[in-house]
N, C-alpha and C positions, 0 to 999 in steps of 0.2 A: 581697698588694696589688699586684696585676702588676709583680712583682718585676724582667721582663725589660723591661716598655716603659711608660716613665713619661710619652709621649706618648700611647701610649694609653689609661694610666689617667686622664690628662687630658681626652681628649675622653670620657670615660664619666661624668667625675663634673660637667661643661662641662652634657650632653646633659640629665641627672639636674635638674640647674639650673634650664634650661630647661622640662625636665617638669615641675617643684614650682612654678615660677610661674603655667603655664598654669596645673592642677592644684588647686593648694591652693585660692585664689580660689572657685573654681567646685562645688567640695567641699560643698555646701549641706546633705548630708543628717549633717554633723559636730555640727554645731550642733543640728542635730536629733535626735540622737542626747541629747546633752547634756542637752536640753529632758526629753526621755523619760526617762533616769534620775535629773532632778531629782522629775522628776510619781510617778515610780515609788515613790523614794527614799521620800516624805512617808509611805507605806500601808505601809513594813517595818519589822521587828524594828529596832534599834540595830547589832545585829549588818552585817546586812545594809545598811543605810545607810550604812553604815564601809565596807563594800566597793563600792558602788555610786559613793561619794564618790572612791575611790581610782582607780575605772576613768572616770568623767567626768575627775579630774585629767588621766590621763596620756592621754586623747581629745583633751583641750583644750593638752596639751604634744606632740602627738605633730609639728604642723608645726612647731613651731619647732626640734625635735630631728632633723628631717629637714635643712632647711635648714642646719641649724651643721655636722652630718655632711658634707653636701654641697661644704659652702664650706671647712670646713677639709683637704675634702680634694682643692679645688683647689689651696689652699697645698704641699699635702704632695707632689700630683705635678707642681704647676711646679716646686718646690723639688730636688725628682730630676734635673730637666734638670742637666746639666753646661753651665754656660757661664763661660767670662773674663768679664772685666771688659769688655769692648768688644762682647762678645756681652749682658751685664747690662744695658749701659746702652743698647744698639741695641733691646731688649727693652721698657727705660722708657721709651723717646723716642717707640717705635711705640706702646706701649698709651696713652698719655698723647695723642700724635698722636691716636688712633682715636677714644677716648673725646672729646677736641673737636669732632673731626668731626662726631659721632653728633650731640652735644649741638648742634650750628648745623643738622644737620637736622631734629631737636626742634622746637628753635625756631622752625624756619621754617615746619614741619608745621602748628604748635599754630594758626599765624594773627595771634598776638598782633602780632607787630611793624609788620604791615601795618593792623591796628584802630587802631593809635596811630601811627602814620604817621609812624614815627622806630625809627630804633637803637637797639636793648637793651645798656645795661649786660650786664660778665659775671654781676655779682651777679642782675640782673635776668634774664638768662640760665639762672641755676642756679634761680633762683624757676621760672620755665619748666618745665625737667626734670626739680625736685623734684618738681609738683604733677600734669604732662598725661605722663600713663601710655600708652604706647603700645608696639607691638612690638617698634620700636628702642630700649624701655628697657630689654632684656633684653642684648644686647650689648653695651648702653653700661655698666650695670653690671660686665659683666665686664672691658672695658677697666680700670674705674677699681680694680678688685681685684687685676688683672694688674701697672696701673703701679704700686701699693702694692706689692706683691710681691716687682716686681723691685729698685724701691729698696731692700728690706731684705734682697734678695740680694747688690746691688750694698757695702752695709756691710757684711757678714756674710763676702765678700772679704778686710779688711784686719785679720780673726780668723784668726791662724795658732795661735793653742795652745787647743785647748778648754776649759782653764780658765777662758780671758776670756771664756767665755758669762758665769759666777756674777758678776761684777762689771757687767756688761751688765744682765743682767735687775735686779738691785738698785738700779741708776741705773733705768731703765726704768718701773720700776713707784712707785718713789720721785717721780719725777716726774711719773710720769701721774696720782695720785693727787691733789696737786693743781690740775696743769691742768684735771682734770675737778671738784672741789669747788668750786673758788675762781679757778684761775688764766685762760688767755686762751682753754682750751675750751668752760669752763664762760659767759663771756662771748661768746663766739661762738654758743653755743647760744640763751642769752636774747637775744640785738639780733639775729643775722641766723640763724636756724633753718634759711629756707633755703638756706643754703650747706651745714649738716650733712648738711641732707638730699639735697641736688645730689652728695656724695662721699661717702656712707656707702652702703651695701648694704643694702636692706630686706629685710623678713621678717614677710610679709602676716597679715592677721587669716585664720583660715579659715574658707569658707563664707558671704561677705559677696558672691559676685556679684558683686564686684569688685578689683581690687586697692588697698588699703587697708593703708599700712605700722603693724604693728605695734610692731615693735623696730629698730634698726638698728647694724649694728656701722661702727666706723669706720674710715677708711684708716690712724689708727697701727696699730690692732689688727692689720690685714693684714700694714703694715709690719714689726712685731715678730715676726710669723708669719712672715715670708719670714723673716727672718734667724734666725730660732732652728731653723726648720726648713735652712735652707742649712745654718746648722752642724753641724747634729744628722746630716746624711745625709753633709757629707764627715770626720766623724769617726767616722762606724758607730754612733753614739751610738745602736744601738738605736728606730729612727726609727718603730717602729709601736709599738713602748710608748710613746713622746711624742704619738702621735697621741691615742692612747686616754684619756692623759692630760690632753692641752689639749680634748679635746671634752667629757670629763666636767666639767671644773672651766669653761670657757665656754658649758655648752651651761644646767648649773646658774644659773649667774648670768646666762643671758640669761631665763631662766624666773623668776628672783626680780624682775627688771625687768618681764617680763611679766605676773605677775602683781601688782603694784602692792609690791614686799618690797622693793624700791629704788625711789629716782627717777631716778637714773644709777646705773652701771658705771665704775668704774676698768679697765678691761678686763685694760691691761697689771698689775694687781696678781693678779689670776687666774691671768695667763697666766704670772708669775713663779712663784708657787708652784705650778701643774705643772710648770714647765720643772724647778724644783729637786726635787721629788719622783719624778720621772720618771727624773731622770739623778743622784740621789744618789751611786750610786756608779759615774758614769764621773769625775768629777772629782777628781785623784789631786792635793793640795796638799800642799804641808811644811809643817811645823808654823808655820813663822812664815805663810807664806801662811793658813792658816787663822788665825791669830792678826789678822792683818791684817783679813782679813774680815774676820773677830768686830768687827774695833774698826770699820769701816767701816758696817756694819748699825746696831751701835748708833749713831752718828753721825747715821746716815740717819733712824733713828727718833728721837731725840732732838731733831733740826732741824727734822723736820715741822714739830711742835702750831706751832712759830714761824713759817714759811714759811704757815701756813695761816692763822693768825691776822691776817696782814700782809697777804695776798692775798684784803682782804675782798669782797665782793659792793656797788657801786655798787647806790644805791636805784633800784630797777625804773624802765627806762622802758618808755615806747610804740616799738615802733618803727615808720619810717613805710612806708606800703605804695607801697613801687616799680610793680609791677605790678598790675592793679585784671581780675580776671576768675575766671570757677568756675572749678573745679578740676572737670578732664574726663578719664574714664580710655576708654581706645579699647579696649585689652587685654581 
């Protein structure tokens, strides 16, 4: 995995990105595909129907398994970079910077703010850049995967013994589990969606002629990926067995979302149980540290059902529409 220049395994999987958005979109004869081994399917044996069923699945999984490749292995060669802490954070200030930027020439592009002859809110802003799909969506995207990144590099810094990944990821996925059921993600998603979608990463239907998000991962996810991947590379931890690991266990669970086997992802609970399966045996504990675990896990899991139960879902509202216009893709 260009072992000598993580700069330029960077710009290869950057480029790769790039090509799957133009790409997939425009892909029309997938679906078509699909179409034909349904119409086929109906006139064969059982036999044959079973394998027709299997190769439509993995036609209809094949963009979303590109994409998660693609993107976790932006994570894996930013995360190569060597940088301090002032080099981490000059990193988050500029991706964060860029992706503003983008997002005010978005907005200026779309028109909107001069049809209504006033200033956009930011929220109304991200409504904006969720919805008018444009060329600059592709950059702006990667800013905001960049400045997740580096964040979780910039923590991933004040981990000096590789042990404190296992305590990390089990706070991590512990708590993401409810913010995404019940807690203030899951609430961010029902009243203001588009802000999920203004900072999350899409990952298009394919063969719809136009760019149309079908799933989306979010900036903790990235988050969490910078920093397990930071650690994972300055400890030797084996760093393309973890690759292989977090794309199997999130490329799965982006597919069970995809196709309707979830309604959300806990992402970071995925991303815990690779991280732990992947690196079983580089974390070297003494018995009381493993004792400690043990009694910390059960804790975590015993606190849940309660944490979940307490962190109920307010009865649905309407929310109100900020910004009043189609949704226009230029892409």
């Amino acid at each position: 995995m260009y072992k000598k220049s993580p700069a330029f395994g960077l710009a290869a999987v950057i480029i790769a990105y790039f090509a799957l958005w133009l790409l997939v979109p425009r892909a029309t004869f997938l679906p078509q595909i699909v179409d034909w081994l349904s119409h086929t399917a109906a006139h064969t044996p059982r036999i044959i129907d079973a394998m027709l069923k299997v190769i439509r699945f993995a036609i209809v999984a094949l963009p979303t398994v590109a994409f998660m490749a693609i993107q976790i292995g932006i994570v894996y060669f930013f995360t190569r970079i060597k940088m301090d802490f002032t080099r981490a954070l000059a990193a988050f200030v500029l991706s964060l910077g860029g992706a503003y930027g983008l997002m005010t020439i978005i907005v200026w592009q779309s028109g909107i703010a001069a049809k209504m002859h006033q200033s956009l809110t930011l929220r109304q802003q991200m409504y904006v850049v969720a919805n008018y799909v444009t060329p600059l969506s592709l950059p702006y995207y990667v800013f905001i995967m960049f400045a997740a990144i580096s964040l979780g590099y910039l923590v991933s810094l004040r981990i000096k013994d590789k042990n404190l990944l296992l305590p990390v990821v089990m706070f991590a996925a512990y708590i993401d589990f409810w913010t995404v059921t019940r807690g203030p993600v899951a609430q961010v998603i029902k009243n203001a969606p588009e802000v999920v979608q203004a900072v999350s990463t899409p990952i298009p239907h394919a063969g719809v002629g136009a760019f149309m998000p079908a799933t989306m991962i979010g900036p903790g996810d990235f988050i969490f990926m910078g920093l397990m991947f930071a650690v994972v590379h300055r400890f030797a931890m084996r760093p393309a067995r973890n690759y292989w690991f977090v794309f199997t266990a999130m490329t799965l669970g982006m597919l069970a979302v995809a196709f309707g086997l979830l309604g959300a992802l806990p992402a970071l609970t995925v991303l815990a149980v690779a991280v732990l399966a992947a690196n079983r045996r580089e974390f070297c504990l003494s018995r009381e540290e493993k004792i400690l675990t043990l009694a910390v896990g059960i804790m975590l899991l015993v606190t849940l059902p309660v944490v979940w139960s307490l962190c109920k879902h307010n009865p649905p509202t309407k929310p109100k529409a900020e910004v009043g216009y189609s949704v226009t893709t230029v892409i």
